[in-house]
C-alpha positions in Angstrom: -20.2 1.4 15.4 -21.3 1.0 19.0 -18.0 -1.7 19.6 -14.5 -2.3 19.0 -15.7 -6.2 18.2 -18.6 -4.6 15.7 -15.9 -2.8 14.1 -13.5 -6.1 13.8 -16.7 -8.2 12.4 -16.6 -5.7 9.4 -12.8 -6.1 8.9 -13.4 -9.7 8.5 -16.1 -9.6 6.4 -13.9 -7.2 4.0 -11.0 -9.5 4.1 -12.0 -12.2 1.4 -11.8 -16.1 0.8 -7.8 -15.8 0.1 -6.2 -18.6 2.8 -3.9 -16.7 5.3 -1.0 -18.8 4.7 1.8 -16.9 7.1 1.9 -14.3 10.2 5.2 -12.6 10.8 6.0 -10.5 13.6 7.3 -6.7 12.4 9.9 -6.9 9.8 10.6 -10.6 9.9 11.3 -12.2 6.4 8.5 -13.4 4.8 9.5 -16.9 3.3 5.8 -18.0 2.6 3.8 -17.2 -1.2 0.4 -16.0 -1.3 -1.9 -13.8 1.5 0.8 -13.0 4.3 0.1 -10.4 7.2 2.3 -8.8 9.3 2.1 -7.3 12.6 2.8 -3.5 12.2 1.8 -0.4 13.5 -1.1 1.9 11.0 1.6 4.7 10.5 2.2 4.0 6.4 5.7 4.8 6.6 6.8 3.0 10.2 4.4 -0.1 8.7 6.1 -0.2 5.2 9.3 0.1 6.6 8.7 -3.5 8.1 7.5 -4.5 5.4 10.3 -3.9 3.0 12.7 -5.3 5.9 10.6 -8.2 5.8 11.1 -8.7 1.8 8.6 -6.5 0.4 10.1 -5.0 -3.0 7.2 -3.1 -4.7 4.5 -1.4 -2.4 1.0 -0.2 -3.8 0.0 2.4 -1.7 -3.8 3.6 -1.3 -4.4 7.0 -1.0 -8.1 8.7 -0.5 -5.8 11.9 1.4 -3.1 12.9 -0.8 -0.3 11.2 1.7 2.6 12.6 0.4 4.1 9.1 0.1 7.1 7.6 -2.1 9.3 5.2 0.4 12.5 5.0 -2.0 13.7 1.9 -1.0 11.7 0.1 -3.1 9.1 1.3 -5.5 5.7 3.0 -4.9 2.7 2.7 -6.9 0.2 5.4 -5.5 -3.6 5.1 -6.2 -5.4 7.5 -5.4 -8.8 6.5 -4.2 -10.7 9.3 -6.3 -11.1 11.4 -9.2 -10.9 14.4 -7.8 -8.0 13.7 -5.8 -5.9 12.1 -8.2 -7.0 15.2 -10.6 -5.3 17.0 -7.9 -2.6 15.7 -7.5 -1.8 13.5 -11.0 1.8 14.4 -10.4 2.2 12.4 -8.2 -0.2 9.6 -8.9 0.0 6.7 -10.7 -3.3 4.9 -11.0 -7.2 6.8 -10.8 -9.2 4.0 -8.6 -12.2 6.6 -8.5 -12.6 5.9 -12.1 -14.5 2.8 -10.9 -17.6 5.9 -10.2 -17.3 6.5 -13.7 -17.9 2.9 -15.2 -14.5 1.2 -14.9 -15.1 -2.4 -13.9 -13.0 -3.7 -10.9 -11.4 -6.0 -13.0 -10.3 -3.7 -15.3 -8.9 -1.6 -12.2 -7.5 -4.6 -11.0 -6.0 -5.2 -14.7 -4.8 -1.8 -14.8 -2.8 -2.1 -11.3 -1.4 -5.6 -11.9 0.1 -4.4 -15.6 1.6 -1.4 -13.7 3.1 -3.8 -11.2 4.6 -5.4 -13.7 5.6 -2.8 -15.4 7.5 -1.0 -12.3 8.5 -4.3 -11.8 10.7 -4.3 -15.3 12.2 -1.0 -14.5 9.8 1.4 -15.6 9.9 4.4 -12.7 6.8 5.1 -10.6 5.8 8.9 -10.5 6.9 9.1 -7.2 10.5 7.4 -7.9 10.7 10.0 -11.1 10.1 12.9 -8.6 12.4 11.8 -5.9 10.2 11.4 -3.7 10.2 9.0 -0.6 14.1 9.4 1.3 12.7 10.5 4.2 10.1 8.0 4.3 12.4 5.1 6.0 10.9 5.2 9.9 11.8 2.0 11.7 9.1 1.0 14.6 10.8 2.3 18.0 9.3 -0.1 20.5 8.4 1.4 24.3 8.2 4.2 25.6 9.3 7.5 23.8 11.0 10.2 25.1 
């Protein structure tokens, strides 16, 4: 990456065909279906914070680090990125993306993670919401200037 535009070309080239069909500003309700962004900050638990303010009410949450991550006011699906991390820490995993190395196809992945949405959906319990995980993750974005 020689540019901060370089780096934004490859985000957009990432993003898909899906039509954008609503921008809301950080936690403001979401009253549009479909592909929606909202402006956050990148810190996973200050950004779904917002997003469950805004009307969020299951959150899949991508994990190549191990991010301790469960935000218990609404449901988290973790997936961990790879095998050997999600071998590491299957407690506290609920889907193996890294399986994809292995032979899965991305639309059985993508399967896989749409039946467990459903699923948590219905009231089956994430791993996360069986361990207790995620009261602390509730961090609000504090505008300005930080003392």
């Amino acid at each position: 990456m020689t540019t901060i535009y370089e780096k934004s070309l490859g985000a957009i080239a990432k993003a898909g065909s899906t039509p954008l069909n609503q921008v809301v500003g950080y936690g403001e309700k979401i009253t549009e279906r479909g592909f929606v962004h909202m402006d956050s900050p990148g810190y996973d638990p200050v950004s779904v914070t917002g997003q469950v303010a805004g009307g969020c009410n299951i959150v899949t949450f991508t994990t190549g680090r191990g991010s301790a991550f469960g935000f218990k006011p609404a449901p988290s699906i973790k997936i961990a990125t790879n095998s050997e991390l999600y071998a590491r820490q299957e407690p506290d995993m609920d889907i193996n993306a890294g399986r994809v190395l292995d032979g899965l196809t991305l639309d059985e992945l993508g399967q896989e993670i749409f039946e467990r949405i459903l699923e948590v959906a219905s009231g089956d319990r994430s791993k996360s919401e069986a361990a207790g995980v995620g009261q602390e993750e509730f961090n609000p974005w504090i505008l300005g200037a930080i003392l």
